[in-house]
DOTI-648099 format. One record per atom (N, C-alpha, C, O): x, y, z; atom name. Coordinates in pm, whole numbers. Atoms other than C-alpha are relative to their C-alpha. Last residue first. Layout:
> X | Y | Z | CA
...
# end
This chain:
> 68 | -17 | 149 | N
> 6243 | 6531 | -12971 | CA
> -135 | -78 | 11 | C
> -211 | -84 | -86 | O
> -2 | -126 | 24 | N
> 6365 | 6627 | -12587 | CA
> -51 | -52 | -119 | C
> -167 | -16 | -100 | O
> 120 | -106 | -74 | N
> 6251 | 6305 | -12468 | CA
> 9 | 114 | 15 | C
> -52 | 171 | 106 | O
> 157 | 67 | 65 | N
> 6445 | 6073 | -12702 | CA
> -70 | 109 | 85 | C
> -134 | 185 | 13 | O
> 25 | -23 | 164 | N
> 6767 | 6283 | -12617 | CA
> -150 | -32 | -60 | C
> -224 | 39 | -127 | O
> 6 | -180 | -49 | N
> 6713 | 6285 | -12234 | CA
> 5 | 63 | -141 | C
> -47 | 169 | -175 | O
> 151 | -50 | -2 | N
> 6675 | 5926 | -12285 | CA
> -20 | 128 | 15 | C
> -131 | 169 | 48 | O
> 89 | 48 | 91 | N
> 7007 | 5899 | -12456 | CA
> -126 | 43 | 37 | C
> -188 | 127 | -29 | O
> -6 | -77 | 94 | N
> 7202 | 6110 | -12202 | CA
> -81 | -52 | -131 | C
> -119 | 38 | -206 | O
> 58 | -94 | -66 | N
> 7079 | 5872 | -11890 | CA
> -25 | 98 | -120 | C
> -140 | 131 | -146 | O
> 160 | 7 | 10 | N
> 7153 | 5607 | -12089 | CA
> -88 | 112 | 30 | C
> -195 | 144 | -22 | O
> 53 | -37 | 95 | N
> 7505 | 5754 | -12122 | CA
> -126 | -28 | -70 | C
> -169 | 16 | -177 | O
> 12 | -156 | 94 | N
> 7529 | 5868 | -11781 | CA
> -45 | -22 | -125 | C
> -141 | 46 | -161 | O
> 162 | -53 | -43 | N
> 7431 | 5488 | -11649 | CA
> -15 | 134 | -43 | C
> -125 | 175 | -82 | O
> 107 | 12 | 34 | N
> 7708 | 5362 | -11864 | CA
> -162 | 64 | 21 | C
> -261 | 89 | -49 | O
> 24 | -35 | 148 | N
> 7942 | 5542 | -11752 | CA
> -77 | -48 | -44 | C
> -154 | 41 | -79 | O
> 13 | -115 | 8 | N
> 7874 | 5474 | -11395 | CA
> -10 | 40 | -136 | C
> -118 | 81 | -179 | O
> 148 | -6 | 32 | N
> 7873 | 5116 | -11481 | CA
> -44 | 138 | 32 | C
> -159 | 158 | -8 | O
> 48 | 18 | 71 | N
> 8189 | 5148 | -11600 | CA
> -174 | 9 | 13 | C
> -264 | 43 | -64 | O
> -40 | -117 | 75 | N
> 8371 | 5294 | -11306 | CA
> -70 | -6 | -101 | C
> -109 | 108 | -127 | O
> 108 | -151 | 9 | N
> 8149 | 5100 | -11093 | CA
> 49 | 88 | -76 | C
> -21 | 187 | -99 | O
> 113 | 67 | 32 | N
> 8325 | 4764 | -11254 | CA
> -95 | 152 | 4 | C
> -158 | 211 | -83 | O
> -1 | -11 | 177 | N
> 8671 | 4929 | -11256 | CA
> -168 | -22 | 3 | C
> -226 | 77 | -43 | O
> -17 | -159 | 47 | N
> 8649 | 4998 | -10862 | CA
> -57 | -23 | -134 | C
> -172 | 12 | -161 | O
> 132 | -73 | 1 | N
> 8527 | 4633 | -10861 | CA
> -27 | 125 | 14 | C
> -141 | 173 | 4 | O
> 65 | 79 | 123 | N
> 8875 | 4497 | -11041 | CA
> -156 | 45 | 69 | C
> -233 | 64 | -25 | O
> 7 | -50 | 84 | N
> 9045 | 4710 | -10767 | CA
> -118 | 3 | -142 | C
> -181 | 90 | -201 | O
> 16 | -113 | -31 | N
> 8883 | 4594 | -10472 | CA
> 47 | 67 | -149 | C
> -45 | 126 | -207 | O
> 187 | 26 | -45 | N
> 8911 | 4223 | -10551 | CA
> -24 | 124 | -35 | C
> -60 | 135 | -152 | O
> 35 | 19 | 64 | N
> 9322 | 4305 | -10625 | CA
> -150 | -5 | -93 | C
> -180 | 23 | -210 | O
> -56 | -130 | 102 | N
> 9379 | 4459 | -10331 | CA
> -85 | -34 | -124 | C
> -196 | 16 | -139 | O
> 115 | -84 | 19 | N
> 9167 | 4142 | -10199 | CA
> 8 | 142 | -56 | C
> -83 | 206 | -109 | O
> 144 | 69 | 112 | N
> 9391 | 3910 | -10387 | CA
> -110 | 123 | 92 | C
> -193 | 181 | 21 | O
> -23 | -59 | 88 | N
> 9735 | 4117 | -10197 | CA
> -151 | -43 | -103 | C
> -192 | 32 | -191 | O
> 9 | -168 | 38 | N
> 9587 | 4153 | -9852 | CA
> 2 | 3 | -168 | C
> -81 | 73 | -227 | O
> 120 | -50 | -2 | N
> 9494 | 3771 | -9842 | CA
> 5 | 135 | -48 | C
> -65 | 177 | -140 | O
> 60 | 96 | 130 | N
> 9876 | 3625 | -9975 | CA
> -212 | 93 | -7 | C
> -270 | 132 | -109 | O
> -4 | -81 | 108 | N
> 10002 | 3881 | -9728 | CA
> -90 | -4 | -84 | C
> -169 | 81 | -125 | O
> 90 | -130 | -26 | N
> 9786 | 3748 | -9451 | CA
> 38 | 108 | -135 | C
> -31 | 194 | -189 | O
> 157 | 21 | -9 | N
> 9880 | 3395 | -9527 | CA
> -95 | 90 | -47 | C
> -194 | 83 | -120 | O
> 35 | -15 | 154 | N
> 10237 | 3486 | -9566 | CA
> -156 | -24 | -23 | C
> -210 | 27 | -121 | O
> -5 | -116 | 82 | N
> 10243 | 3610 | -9222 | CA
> 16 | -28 | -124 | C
> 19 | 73 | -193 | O
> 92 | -77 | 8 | N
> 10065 | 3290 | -9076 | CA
> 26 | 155 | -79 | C
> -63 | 215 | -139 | O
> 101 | 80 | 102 | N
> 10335 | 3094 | -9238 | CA
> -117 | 115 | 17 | C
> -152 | 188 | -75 | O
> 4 | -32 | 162 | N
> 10569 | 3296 | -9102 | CA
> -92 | -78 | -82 | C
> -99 | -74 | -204 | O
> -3 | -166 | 21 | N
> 10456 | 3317 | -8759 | CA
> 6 | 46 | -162 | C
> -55 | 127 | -232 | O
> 127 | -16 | 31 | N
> 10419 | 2904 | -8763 | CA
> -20 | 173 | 8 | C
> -136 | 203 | -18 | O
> 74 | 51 | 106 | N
> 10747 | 2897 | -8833 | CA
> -105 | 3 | 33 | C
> -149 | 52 | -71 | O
> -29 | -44 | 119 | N
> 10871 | 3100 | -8604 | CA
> -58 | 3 | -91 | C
> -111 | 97 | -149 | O
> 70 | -150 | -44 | N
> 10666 | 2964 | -8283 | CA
> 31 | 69 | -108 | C
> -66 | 131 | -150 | O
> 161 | 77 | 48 | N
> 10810 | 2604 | -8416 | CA
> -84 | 116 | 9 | C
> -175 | 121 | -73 | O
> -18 | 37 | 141 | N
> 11196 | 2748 | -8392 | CA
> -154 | -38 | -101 | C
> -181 | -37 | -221 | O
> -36 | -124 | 53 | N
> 11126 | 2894 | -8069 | CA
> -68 | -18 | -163 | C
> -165 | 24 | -226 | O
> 125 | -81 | 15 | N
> 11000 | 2574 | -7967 | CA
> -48 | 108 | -39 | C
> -166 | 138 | -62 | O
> 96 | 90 | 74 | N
> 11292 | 2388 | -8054 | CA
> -148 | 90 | 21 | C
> -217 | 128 | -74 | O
> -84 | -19 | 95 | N
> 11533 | 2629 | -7868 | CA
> -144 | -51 | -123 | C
> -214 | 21 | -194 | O
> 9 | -115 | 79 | N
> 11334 | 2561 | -7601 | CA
> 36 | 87 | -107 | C
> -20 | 195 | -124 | O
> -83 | -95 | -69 | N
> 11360 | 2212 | -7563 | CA
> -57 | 190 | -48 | C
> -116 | 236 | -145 | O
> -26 | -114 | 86 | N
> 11100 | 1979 | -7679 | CA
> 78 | 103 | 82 | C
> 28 | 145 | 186 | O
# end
């Protein structure tokens, strides 16, 4: 293997590993968002139980 050739193999395996890492960043972006949403909801939810029983136990 000359050096030229090894370059060429050090490359490629650089870019592979940097799509790898994209490919990870962009699905856990993703991860992260979609369980923002989740507490966003279950926050709301838990206020408006919260505001129900606070109804039943004022009457």
């Amino acid at each position: 293997m000359t050096v030229e050739e090894g370059a060429r193999y050090v490359a490629a395996v650089y870019a592979v590993i940097m799509a790898v890492l994209v490919a990870y960043y962009i699905i856990s972006s993703r991860r992260v968002s979609a369980l923002q949403r989740d507490v966003q909801l279950l926050e709301e939810e838990t206020r408006r139980r919260q505001a129900q029983a606070t109804e039943a136990g004022a009457e």
